[in-house]
Every structure is written in C-alpha cells, then in structure tokens.
C-alpha positions as CSV (number, residue, x, y, z in Angstrom):
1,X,90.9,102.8,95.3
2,X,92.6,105.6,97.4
3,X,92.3,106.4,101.2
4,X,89.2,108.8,100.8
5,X,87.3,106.4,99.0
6,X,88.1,103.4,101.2
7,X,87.3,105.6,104.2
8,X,83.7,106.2,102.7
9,X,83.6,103.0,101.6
10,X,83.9,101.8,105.4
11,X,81.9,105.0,106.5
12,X,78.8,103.8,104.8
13,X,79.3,100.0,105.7
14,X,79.3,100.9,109.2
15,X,76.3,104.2,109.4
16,X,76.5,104.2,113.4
17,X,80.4,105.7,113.1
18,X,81.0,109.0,112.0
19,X,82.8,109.5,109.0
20,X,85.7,112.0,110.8
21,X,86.0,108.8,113.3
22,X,86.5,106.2,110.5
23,X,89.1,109.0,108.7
24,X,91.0,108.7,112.3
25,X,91.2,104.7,112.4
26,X,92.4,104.7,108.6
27,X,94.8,106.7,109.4
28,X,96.0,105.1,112.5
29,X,96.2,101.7,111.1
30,X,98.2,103.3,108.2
31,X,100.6,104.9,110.0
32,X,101.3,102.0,112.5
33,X,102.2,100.0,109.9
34,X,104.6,102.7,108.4
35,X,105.8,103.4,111.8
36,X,106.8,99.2,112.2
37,X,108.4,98.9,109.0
38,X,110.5,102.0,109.9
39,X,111.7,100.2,112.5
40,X,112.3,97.2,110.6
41,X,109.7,94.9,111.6
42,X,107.2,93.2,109.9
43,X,103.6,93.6,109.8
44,X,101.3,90.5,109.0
45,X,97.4,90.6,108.5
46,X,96.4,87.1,108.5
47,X,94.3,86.6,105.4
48,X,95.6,89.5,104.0
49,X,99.0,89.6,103.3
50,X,102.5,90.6,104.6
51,X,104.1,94.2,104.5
52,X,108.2,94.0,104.9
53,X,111.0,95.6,104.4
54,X,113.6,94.5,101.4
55,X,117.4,96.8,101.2
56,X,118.4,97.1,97.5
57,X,122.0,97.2,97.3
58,X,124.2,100.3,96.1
59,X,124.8,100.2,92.3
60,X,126.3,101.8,89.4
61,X,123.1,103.3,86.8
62,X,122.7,105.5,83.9
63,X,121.2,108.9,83.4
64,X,118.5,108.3,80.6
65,X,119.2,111.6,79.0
66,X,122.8,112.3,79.1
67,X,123.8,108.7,79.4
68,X,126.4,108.9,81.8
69,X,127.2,106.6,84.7
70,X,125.5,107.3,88.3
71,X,126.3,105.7,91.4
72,X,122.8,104.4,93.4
73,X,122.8,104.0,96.9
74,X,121.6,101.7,99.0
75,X,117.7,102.4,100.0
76,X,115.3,100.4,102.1
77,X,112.0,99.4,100.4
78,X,108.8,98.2,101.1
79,X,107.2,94.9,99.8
80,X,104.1,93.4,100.1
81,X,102.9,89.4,100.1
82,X,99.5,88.7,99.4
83,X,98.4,85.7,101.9
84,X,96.8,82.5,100.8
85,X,93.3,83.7,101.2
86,X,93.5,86.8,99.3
87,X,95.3,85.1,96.3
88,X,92.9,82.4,96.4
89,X,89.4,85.1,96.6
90,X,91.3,87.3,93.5
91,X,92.1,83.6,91.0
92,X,88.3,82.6,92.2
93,X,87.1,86.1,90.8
94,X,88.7,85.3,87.8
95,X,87.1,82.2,87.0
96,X,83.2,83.6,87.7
C-alpha cells in the first residue's frame, strides 16, 4: 500500500472528513515521526510497533562491477519493531 491509497483508504472509512484534510494528517503524522528519529528519538505506537534509529559502522566494500575496494561510511538508519499485537493479528491471519 502507498500513502495515496492509505489516505483513501482512511478518506472513505471516515466520509464526514474531506479527503485534502485526511491528505494533511497523513502527512503530519509521517513527518513527525521522521522529524523524531532525526533527532534521535524513538517513536512507539502501542500495538503497532516501534520506529528507531540503528548507526551502521564505517566499513571497507567492493564495487560489483570493477571489484575494487571502497571505503563505507558510517550512516544512521531506520528500523522498525512490530509490537506484540500486530505480530500476533499477522501469525492469526495465517492460520484462517
């Protein structure tokens, strides 16, 4: 699913909100959480799951084509944690 079709997905769940209004939260949620893992924090929706930050360390890799050695830096990345309830509604789908 991408961000258009979750915002009409929402849009038509809720017919008293205009879609442009819906469009707005989306992407105010969205960029709250981007804006707190910039910083460094942590953003947990109970139920959900957990959005962080991990660092992956500066290291030595290897250009596919030519095959010669390149140096990596070190980056900041973001990782996600499904919570309890989500991992418990996605293995109970599984089993209907």
């Amino acid at each position: 699913m991408i961000k258009s079709e979750l915002v009409g997905r929402v849009a038509a769940a809720n017919p008293h909100l205009y879609q442009r209004d819906v469009e707005n939260v989306v992407n105010a949620i969205l960029d709250t959480i981007s804006d707190a893992l910039q910083r460094g924090d942590r953003v947990e929706l109970r139920g959900f799951g957990a959005f962080s930050v991990k660092s992956r360390p500066a290291r030595t890799g290897r250009n596919p084509r030519t095959g010669a050695h390149v140096s990596v830096s070190e980056k900041a990345v973001p990782f996600f944690k499904s919570g309890k309830e989500m991992r418990a509604r996605l293995n109970r789908a599984g089993i209907d």
